[in-house]
N, C-alpha and C positions, 0 to 999 in steps of 0.2 A: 504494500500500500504506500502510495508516494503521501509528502507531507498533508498534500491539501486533504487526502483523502481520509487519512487516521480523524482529522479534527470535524468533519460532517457528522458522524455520528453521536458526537457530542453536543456538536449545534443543533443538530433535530432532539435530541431530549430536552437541552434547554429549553427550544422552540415548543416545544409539548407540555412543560412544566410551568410554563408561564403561560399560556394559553388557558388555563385553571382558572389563571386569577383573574382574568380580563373580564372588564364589566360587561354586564348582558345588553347585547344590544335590543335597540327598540322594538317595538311591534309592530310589524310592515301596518299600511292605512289599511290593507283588504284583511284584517284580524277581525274575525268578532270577538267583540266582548260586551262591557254594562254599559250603556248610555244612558244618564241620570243628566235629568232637567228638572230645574230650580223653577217654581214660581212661587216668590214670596217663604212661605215655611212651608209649604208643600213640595212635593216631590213622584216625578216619575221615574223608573227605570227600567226600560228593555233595551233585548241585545239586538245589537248593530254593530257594525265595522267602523272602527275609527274613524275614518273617509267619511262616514254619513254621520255621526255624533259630532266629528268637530263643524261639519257644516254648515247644521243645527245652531250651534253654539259656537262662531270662530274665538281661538283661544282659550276654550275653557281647558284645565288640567288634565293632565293624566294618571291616573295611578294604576300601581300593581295591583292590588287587592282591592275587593269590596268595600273591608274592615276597613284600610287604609282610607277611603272615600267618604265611609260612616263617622270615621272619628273625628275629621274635618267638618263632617255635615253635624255633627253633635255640638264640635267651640262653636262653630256659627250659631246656630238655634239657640246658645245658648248665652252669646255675646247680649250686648245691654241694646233695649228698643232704637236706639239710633242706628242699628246694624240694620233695620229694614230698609234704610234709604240705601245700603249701597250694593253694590251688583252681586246679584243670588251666586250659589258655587255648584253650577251643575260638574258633569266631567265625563270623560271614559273612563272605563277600569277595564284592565288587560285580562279578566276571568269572566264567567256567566255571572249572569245578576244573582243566581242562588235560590234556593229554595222559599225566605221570605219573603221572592218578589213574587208577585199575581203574577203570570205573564200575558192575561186576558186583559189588566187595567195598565200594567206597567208601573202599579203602585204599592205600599207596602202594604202582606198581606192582613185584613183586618181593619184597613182606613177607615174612618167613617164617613158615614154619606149624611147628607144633611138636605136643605134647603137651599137651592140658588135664584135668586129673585134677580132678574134684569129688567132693564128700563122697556119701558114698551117705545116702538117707534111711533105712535101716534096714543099717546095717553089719551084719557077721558075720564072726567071727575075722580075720584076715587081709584078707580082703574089704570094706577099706572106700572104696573110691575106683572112683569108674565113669571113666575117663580114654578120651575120643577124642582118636585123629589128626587131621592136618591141618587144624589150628583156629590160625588169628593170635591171637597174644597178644590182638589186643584185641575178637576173636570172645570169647574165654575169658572174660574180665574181664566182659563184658555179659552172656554169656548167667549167670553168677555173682550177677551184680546183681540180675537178678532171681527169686531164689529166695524163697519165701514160706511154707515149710512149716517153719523154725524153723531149716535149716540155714544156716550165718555164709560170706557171701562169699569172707573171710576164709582158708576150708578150701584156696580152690581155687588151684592151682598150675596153673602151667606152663614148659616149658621145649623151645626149637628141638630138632628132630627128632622120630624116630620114637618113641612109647611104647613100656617096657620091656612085653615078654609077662609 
């Protein structure tokens, strides 16, 4: 074995032994995992491909784990009432949403459903609010978001339980 040759098999073990330690790379965009969207202190999660969750939401985080995303979403909820003014923390997470997610609502399983009263587009006396049952707070708040005919988000309420008649 000429010189160069004795010292190659030493350079591939090194090469193999540090290759261990080397940080894990990221999660291509076509990965599925959790996609978790914030409105307000509610929350949904279903699986999607990073590609589609950060498109959703540009910039929102990434984590490894569910846990890792829960523990985040726990200091928030749990920051002081001035944390409601500032931008909610959806994210991906690099595993399935897990067993506590619904995967029918995309929400956690056991929310409760309440009452969501929105604005009527053409009120009358008394009659100004069209309020369904059995809507999650954060069914309420989207399907609210997207209103487009001049009525304000804003109008719409909700609150657990049944709608008063």
């Amino acid at each position: 074995m000429t010189g160069a040759g004795r010292g190659a098999p030493v350079a591939l073990c090194a090469l193999l032994a540090g290759a261990t330690f080397a940080p894990a790379q990221p999660s291509p965009m076509t990965a599925k995992g959790c996609c978790c969207v914030v409105e307000g202190v509610a929350w949904r999660c279903t699986e999607k491909t990073q590609a589609d969750c950060l498109a959703l939401q540009p910039g929102a985080p990434v984590f490894p784990k569910v846990a890792d995303w829960k523990k985040m979403w726990d200091a928030y909820v749990t920051a002081s009432e001035a944390q409601a003014n500032k931008p909610s923390y959806g994210g991906w997470v690099a595993e399935s949403c897990g067993a506590d997610i619904n995967p029918a609502t995309g929400e956690p399983r056991g929310a409760p459903t309440g009452c969501c009263c929105m604005p009527k587009l053409h009120p009358s006396g008394d009659d100004r609010f069209d309020c369904k049952s059995s809507m999650t707070n954060f069914d309420c708040k989207a399907e609210c978001a997207f209103f487009k005919d001049g009525r304000l988000p804003s109008g719409c309420t909700w609150a657990a339980g049944a709608c008063r008649q």
